[in-house]
PDB file with one MODEL, atoms N, CA, C and O in Angstrom:
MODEL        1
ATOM      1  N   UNK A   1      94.534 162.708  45.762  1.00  0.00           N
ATOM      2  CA  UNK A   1      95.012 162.961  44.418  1.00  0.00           C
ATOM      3  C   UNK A   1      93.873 162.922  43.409  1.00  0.00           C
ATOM      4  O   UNK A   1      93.816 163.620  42.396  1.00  0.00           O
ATOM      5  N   UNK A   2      92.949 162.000  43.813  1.00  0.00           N
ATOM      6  CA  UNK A   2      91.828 161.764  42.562  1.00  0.00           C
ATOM      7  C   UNK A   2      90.849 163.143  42.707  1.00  0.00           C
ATOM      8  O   UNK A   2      90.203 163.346  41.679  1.00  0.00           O
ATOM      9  N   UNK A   3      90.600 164.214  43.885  1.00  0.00           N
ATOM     10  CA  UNK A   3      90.183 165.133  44.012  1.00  0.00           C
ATOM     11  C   UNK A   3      90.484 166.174  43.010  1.00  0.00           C
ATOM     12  O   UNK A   3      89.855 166.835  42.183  1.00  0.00           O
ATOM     13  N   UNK A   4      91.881 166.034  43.478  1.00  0.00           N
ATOM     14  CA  UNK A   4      92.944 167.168  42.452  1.00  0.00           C
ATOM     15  C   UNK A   4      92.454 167.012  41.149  1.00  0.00           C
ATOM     16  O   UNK A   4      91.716 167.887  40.695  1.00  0.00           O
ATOM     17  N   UNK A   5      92.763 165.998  40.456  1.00  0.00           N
ATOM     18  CA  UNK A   5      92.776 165.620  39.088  1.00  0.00           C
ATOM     19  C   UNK A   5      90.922 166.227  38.840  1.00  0.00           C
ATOM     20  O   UNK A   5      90.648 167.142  38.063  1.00  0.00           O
ATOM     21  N   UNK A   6      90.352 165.823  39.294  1.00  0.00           N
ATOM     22  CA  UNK A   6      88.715 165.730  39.313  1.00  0.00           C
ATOM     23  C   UNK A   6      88.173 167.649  38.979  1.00  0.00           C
ATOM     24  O   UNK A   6      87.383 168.019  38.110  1.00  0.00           O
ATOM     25  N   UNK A   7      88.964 168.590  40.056  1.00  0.00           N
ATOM     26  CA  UNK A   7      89.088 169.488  40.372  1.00  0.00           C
ATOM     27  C   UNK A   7      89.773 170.155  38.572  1.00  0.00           C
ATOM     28  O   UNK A   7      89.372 171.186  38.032  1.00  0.00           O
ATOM     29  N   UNK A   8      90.626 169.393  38.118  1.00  0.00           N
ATOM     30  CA  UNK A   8      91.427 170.407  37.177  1.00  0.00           C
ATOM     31  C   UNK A   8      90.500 169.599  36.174  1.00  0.00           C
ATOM     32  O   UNK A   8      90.144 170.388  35.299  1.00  0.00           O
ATOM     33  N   UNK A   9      90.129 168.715  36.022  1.00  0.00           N
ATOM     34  CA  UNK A   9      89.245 168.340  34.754  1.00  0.00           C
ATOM     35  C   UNK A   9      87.989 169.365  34.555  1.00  0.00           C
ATOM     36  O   UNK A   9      87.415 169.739  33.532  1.00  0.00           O
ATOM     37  N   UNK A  10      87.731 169.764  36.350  1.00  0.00           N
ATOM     38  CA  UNK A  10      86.791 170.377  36.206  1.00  0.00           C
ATOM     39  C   UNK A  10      86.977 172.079  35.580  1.00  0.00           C
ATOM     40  O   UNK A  10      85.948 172.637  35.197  1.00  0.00           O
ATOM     41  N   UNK A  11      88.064 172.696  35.519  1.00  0.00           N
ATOM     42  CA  UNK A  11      88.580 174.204  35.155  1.00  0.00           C
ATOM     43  C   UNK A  11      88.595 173.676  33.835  1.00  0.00           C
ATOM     44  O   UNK A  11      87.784 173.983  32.961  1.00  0.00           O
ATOM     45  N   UNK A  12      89.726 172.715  33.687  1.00  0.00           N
ATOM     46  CA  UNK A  12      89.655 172.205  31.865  1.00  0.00           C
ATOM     47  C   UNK A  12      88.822 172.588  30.867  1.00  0.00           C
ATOM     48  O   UNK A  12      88.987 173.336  29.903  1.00  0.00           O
ATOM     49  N   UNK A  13      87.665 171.792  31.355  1.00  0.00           N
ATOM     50  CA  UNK A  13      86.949 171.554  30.415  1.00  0.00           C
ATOM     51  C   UNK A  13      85.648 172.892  30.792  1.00  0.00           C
ATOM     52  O   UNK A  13      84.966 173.140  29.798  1.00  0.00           O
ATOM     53  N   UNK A  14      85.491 173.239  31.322  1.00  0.00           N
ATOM     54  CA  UNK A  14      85.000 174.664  31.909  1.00  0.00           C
ATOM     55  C   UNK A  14      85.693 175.617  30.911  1.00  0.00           C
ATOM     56  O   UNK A  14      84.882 176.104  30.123  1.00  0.00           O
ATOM     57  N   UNK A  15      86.773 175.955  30.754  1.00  0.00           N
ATOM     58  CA  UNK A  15      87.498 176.800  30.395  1.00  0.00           C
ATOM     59  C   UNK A  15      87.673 176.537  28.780  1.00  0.00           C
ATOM     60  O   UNK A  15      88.015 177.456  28.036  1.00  0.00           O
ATOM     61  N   UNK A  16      87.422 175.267  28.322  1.00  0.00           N
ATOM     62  CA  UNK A  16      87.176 175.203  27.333  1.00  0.00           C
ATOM     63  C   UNK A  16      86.235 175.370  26.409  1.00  0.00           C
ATOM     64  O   UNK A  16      86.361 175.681  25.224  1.00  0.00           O
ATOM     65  N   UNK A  17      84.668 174.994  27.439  1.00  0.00           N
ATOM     66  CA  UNK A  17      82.905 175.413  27.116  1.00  0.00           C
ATOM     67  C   UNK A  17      82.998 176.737  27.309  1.00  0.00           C
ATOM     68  O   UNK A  17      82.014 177.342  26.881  1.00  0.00           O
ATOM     69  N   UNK A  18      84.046 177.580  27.928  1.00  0.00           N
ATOM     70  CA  UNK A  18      83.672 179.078  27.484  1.00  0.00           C
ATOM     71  C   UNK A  18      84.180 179.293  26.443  1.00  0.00           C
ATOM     72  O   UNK A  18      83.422 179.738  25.582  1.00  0.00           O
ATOM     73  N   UNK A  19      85.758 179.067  26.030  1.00  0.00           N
ATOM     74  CA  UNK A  19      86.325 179.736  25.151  1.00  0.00           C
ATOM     75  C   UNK A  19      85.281 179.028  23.862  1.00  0.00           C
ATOM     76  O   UNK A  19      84.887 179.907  23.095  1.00  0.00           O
ATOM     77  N   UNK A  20      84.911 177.982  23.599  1.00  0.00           N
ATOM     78  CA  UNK A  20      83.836 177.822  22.340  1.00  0.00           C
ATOM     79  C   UNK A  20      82.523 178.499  22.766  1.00  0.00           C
ATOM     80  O   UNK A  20      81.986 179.167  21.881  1.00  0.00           O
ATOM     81  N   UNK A  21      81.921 178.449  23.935  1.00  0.00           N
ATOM     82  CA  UNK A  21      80.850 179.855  23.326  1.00  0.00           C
ATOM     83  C   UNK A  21      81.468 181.013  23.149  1.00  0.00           C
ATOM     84  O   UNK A  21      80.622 181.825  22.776  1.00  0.00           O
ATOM     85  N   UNK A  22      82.751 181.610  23.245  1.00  0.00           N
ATOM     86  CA  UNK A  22      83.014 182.612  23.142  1.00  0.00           C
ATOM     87  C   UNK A  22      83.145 182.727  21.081  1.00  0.00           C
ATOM     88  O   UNK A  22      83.335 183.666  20.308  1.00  0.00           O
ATOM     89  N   UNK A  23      83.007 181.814  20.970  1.00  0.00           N
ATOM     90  CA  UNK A  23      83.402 181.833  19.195  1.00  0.00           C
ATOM     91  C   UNK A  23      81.629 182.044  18.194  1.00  0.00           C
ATOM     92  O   UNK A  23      81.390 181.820  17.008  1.00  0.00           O
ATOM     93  N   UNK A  24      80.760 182.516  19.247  1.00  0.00           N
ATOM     94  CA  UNK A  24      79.457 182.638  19.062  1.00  0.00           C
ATOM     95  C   UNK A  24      79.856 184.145  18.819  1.00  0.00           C
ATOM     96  O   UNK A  24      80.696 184.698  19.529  1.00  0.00           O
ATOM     97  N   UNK A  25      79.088 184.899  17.582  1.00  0.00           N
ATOM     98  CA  UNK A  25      79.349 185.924  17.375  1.00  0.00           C
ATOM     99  C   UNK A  25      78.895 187.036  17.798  1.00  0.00           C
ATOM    100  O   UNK A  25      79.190 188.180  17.451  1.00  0.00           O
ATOM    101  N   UNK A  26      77.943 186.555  18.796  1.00  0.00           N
ATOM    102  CA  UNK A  26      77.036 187.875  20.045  1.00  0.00           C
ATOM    103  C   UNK A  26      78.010 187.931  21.283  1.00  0.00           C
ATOM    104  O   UNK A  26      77.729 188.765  22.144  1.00  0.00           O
ATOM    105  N   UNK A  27      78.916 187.287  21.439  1.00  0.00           N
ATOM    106  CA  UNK A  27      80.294 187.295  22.335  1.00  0.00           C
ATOM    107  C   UNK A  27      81.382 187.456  22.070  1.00  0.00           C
ATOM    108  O   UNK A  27      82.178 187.555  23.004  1.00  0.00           O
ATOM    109  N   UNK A  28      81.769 187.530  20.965  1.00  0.00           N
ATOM    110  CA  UNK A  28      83.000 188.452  21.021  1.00  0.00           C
ATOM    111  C   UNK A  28      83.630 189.237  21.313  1.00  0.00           C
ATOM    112  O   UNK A  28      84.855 189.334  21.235  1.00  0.00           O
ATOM    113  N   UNK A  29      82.450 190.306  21.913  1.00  0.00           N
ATOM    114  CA  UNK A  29      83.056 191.140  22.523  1.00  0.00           C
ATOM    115  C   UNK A  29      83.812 190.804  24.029  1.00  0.00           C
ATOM    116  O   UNK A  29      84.513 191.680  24.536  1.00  0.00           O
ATOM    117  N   UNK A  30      83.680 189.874  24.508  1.00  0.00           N
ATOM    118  CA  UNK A  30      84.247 189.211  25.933  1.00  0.00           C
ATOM    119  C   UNK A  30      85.451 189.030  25.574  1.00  0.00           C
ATOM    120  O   UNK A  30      85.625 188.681  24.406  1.00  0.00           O
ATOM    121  N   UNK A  31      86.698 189.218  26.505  1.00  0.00           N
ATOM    122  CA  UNK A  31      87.796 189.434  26.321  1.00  0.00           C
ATOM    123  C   UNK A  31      88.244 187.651  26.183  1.00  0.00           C
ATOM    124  O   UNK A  31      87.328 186.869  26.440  1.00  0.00           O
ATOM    125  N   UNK A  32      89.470 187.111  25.828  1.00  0.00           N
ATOM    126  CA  UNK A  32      90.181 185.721  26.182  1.00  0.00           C
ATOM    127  C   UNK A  32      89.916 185.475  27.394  1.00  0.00           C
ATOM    128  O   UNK A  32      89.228 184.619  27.951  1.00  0.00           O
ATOM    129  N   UNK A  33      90.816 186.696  27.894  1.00  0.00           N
ATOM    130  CA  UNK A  33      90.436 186.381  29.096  1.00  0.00           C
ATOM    131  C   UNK A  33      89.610 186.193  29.984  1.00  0.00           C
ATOM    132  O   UNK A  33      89.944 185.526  30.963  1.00  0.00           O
ATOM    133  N   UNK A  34      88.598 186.611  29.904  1.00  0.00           N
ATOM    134  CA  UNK A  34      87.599 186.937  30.364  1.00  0.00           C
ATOM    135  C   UNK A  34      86.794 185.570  30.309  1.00  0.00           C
ATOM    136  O   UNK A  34      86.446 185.099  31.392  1.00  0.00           O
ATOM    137  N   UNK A  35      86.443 184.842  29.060  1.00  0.00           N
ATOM    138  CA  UNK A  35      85.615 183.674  28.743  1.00  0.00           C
ATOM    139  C   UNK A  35      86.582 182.264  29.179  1.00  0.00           C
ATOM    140  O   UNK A  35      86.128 181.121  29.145  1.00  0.00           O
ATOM    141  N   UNK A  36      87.953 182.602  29.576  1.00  0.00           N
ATOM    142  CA  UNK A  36      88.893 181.333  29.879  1.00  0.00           C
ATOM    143  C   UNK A  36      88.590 181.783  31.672  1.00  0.00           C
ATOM    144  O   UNK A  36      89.343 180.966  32.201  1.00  0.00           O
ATOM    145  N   UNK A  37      88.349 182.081  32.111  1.00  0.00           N
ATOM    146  CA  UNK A  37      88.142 182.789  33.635  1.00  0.00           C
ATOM    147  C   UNK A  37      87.404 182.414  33.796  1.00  0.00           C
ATOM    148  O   UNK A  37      87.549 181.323  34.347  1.00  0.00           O
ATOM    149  N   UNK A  38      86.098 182.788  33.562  1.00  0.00           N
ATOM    150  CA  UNK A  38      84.239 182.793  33.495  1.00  0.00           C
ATOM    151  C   UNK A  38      83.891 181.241  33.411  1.00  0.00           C
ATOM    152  O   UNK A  38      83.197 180.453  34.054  1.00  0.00           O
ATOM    153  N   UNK A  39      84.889 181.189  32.072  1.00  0.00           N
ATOM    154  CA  UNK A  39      84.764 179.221  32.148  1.00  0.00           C
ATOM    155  C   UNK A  39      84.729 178.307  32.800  1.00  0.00           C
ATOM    156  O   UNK A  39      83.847 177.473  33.006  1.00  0.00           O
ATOM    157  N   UNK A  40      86.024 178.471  33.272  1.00  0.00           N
ATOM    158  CA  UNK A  40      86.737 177.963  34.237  1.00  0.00           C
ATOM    159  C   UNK A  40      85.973 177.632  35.888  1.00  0.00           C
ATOM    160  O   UNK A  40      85.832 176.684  36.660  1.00  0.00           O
ATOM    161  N   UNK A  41      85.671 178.901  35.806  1.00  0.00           N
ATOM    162  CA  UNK A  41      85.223 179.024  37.366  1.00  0.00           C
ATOM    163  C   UNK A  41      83.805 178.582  36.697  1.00  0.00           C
ATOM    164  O   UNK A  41      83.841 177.356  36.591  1.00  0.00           O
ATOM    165  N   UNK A  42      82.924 178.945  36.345  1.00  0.00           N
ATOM    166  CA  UNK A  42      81.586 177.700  35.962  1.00  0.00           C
ATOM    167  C   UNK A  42      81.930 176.316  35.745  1.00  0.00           C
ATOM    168  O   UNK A  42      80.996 175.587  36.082  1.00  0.00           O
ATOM    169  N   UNK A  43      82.804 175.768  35.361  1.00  0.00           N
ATOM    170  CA  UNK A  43      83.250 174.737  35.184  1.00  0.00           C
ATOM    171  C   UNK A  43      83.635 173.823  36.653  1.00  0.00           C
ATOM    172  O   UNK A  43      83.222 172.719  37.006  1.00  0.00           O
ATOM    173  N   UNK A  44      84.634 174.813  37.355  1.00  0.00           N
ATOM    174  CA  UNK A  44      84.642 174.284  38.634  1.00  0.00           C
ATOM    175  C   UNK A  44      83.451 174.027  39.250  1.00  0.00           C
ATOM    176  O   UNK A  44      83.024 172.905  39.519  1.00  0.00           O
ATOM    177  N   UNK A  45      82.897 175.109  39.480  1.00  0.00           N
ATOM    178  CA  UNK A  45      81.132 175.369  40.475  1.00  0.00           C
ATOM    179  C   UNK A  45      79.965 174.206  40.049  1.00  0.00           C
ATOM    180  O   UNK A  45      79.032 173.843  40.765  1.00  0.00           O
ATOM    181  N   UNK A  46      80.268 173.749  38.746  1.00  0.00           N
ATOM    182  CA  UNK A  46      79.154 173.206  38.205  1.00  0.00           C
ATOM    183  C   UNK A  46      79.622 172.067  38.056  1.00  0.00           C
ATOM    184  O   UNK A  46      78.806 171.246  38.475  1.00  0.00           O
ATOM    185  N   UNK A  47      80.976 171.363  37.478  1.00  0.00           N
ATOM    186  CA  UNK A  47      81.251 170.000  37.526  1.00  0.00           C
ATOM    187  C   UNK A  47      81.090 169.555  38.960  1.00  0.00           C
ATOM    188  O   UNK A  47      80.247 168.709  39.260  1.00  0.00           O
ATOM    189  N   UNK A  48      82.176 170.319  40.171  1.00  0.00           N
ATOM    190  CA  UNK A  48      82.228 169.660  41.073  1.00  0.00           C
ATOM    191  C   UNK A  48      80.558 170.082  41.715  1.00  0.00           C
ATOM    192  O   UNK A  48      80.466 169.318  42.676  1.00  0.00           O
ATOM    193  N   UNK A  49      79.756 170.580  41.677  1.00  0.00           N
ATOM    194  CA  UNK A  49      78.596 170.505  41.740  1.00  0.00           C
ATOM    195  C   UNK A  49      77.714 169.522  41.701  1.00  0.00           C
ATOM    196  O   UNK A  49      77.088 168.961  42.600  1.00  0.00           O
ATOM    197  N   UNK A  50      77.734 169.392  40.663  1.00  0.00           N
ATOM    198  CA  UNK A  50      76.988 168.078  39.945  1.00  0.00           C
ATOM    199  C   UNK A  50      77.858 166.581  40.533  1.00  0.00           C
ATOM    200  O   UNK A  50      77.483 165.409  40.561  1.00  0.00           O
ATOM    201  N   UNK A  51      78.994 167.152  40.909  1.00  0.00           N
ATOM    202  CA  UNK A  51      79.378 165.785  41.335  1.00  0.00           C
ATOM    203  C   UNK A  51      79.187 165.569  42.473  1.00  0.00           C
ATOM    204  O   UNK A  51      79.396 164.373  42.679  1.00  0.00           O
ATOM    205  N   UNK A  52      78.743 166.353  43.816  1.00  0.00           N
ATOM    206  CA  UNK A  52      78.297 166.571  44.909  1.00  0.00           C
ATOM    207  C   UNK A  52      77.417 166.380  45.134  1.00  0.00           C
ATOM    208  O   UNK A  52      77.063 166.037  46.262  1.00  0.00           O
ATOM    209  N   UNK A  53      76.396 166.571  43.789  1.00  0.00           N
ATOM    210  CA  UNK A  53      74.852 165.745  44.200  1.00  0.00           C
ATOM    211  C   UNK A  53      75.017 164.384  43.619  1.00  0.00           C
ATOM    212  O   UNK A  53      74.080 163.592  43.712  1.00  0.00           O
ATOM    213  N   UNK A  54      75.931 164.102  43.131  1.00  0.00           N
ATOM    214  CA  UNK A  54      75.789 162.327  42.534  1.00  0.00           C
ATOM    215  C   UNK A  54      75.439 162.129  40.899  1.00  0.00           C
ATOM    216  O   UNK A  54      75.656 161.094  40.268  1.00  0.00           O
ATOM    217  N   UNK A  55      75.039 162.965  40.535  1.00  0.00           N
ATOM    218  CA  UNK A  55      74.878 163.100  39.015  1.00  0.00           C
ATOM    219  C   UNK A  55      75.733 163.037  37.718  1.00  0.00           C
ATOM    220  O   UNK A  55      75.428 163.049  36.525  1.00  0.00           O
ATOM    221  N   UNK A  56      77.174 162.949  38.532  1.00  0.00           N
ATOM    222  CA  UNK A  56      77.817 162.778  37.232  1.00  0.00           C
ATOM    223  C   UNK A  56      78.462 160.784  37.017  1.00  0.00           C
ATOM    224  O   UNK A  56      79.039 160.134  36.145  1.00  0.00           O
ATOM    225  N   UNK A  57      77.925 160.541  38.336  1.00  0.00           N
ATOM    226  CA  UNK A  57      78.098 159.168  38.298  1.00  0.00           C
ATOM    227  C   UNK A  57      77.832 158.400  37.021  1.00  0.00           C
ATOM    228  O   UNK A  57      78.671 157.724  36.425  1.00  0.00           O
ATOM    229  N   UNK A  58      76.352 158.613  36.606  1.00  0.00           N
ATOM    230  CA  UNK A  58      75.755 158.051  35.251  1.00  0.00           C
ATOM    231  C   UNK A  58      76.314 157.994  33.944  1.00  0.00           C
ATOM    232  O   UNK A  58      76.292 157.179  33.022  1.00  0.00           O
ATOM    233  N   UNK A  59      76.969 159.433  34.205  1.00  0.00           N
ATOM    234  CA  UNK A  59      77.821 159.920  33.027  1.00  0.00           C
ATOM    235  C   UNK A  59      79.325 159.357  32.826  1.00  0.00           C
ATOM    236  O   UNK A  59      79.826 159.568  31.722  1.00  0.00           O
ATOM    237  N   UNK A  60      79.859 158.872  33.497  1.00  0.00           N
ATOM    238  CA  UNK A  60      81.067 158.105  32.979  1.00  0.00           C
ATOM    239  C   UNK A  60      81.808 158.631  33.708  1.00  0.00           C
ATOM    240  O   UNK A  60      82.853 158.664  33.058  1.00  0.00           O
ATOM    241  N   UNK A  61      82.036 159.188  34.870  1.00  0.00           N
ATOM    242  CA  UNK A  61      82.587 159.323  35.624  1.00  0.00           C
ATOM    243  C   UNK A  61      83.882 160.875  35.129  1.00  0.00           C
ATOM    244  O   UNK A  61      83.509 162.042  35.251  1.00  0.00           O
ATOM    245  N   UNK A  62      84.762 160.651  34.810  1.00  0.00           N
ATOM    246  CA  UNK A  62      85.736 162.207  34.702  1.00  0.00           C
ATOM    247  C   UNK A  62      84.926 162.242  33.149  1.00  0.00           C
ATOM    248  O   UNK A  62      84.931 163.441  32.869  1.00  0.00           O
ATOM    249  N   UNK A  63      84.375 161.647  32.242  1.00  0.00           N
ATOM    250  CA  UNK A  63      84.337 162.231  30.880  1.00  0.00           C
ATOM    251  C   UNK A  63      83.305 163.250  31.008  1.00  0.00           C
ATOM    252  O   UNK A  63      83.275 164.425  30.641  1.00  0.00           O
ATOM    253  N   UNK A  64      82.257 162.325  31.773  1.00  0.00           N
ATOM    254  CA  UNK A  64      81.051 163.318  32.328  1.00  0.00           C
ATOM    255  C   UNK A  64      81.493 164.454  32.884  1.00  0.00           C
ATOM    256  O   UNK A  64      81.286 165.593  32.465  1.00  0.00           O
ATOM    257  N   UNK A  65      82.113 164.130  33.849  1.00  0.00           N
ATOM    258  CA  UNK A  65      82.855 165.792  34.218  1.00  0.00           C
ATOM    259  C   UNK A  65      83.178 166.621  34.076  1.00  0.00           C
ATOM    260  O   UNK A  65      82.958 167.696  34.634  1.00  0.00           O
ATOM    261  N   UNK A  66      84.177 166.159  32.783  1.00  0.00           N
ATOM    262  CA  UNK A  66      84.556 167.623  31.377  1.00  0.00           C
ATOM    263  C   UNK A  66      83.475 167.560  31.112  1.00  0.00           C
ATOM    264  O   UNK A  66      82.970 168.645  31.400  1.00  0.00           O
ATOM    265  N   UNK A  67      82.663 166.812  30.654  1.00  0.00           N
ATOM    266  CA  UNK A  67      81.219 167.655  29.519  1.00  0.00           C
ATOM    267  C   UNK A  67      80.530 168.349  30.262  1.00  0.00           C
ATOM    268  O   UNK A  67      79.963 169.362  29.853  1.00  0.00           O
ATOM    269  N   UNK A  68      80.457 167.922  31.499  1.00  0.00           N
ATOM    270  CA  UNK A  68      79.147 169.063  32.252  1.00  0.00           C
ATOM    271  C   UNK A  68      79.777 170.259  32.685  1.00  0.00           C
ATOM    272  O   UNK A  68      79.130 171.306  32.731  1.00  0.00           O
ATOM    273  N   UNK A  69      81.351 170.195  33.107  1.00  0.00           N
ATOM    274  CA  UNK A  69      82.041 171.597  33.016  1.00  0.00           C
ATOM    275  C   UNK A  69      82.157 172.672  31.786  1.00  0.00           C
ATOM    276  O   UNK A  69      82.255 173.897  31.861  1.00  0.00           O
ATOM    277  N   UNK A  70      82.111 171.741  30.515  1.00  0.00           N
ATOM    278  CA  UNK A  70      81.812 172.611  29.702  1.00  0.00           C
ATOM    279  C   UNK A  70      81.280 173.064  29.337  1.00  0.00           C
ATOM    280  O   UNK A  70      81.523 174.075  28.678  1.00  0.00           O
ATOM    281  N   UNK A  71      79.709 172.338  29.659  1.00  0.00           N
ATOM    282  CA  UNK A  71      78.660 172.929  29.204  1.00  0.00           C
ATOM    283  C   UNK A  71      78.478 174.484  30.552  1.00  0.00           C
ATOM    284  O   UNK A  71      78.214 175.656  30.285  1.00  0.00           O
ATOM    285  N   UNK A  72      78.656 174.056  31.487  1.00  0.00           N
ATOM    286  CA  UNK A  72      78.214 174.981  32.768  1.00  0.00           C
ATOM    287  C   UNK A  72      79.338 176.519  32.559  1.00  0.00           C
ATOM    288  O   UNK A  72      79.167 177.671  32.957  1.00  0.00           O
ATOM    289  N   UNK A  73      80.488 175.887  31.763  1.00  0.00           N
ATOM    290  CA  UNK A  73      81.367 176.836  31.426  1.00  0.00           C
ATOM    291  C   UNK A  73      80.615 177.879  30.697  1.00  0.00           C
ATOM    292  O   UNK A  73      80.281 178.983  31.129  1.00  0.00           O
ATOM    293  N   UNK A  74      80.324 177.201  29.135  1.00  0.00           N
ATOM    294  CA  UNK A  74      79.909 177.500  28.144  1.00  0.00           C
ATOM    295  C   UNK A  74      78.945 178.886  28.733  1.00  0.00           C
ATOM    296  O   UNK A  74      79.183 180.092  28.680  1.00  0.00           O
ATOM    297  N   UNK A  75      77.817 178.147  29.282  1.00  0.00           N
ATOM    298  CA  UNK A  75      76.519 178.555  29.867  1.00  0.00           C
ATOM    299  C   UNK A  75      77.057 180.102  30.500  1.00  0.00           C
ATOM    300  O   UNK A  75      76.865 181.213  30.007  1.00  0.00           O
ATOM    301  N   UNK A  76      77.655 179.811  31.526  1.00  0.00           N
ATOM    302  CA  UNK A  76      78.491 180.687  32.324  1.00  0.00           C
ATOM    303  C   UNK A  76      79.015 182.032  31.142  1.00  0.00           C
ATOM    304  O   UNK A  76      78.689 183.205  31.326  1.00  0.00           O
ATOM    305  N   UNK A  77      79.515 181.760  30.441  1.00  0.00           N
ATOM    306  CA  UNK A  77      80.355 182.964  29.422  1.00  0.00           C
ATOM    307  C   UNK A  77      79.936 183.389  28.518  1.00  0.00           C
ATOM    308  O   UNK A  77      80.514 184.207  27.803  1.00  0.00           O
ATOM    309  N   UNK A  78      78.469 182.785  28.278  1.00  0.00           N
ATOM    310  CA  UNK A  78      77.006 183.193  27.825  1.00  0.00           C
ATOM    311  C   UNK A  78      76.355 184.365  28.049  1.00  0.00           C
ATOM    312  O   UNK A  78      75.933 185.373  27.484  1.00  0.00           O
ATOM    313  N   UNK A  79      76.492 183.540  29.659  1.00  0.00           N
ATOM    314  CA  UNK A  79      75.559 184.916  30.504  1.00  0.00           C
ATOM    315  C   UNK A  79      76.437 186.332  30.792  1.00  0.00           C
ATOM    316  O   UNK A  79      75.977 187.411  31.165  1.00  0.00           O
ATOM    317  N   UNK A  80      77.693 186.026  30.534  1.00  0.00           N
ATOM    318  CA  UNK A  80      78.465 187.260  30.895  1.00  0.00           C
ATOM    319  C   UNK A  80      78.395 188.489  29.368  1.00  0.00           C
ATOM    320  O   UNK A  80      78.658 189.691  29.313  1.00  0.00           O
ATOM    321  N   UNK A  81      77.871 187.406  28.180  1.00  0.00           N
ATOM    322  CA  UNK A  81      78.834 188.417  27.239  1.00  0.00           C
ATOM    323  C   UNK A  81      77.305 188.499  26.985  1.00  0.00           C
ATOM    324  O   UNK A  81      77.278 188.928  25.831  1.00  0.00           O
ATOM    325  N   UNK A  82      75.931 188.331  27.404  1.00  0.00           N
ATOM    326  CA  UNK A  82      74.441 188.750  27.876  1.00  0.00           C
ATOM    327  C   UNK A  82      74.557 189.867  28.698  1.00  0.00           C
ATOM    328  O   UNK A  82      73.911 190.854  28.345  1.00  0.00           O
ATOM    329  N   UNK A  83      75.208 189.944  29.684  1.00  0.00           N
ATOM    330  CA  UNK A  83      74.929 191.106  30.366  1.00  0.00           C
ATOM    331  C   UNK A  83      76.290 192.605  30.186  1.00  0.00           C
ATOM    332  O   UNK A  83      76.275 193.691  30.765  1.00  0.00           O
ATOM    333  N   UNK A  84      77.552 191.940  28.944  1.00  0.00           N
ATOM    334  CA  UNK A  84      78.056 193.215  29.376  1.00  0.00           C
ATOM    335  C   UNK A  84      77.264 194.185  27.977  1.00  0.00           C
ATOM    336  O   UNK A  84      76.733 193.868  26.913  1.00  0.00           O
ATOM    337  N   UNK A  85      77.496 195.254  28.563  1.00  0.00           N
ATOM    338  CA  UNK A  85      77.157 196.459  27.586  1.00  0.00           C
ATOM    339  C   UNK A  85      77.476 196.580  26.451  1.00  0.00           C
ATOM    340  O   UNK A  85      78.652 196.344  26.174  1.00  0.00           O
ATOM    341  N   UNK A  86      76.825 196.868  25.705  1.00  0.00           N
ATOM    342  CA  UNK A  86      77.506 197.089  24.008  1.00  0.00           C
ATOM    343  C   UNK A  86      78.178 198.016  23.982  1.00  0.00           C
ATOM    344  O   UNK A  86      77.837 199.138  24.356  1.00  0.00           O
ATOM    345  N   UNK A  87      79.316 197.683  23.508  1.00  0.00           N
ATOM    346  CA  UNK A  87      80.501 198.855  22.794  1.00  0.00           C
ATOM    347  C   UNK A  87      81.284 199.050  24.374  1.00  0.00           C
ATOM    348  O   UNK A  87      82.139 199.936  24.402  1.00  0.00           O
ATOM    349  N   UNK A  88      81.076 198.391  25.486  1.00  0.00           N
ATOM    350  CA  UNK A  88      82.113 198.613  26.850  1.00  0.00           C
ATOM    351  C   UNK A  88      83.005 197.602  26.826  1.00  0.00           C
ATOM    352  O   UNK A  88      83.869 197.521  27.698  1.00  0.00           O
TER     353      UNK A  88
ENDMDL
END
């Protein structure tokens, strides 16, 4: 159960570090959807990541978790609304 929970803190707060870089005005063009997706899944990859190498231990354990999902989110929906095309 503590996986589970660990797992959805990790989309959470992922999905939340995208949708606020998405409020950066060189990304707007990225759909909702698109930056709640992108998030999300950086959020997963990178919280439970970081928690796989032991690194989020330091950090407080699930709070650390949302923050580094969000940031990895964030990061993540960055690089997407970096690489799509202008005006596509």
């Amino acid at each position: 159960m503590d996986a589970l929970i660990s797992w959805a803190i990790s989309a959470l707060g992922g999905a939340v570090g995208g949708n606020l870089a998405g409020l950066v005005e060189k990304f707007k063009s990225v759909s909702p959807l698109v930056k709640t997706v992108g998030g999300a899944l950086g959020g997963l990859l990178g919280g439970q990541g970081l928690a796989a190498l032991g690194l989020l231990k330091d950090l407080g354990g699930n709070a650390g978790n949302a923050g580094a999902s969000a940031a990895v989110g964030a990061l993540v929906t960055a690089v997407m609304g970096m690489l799509k095309k202008p005006g596509a």
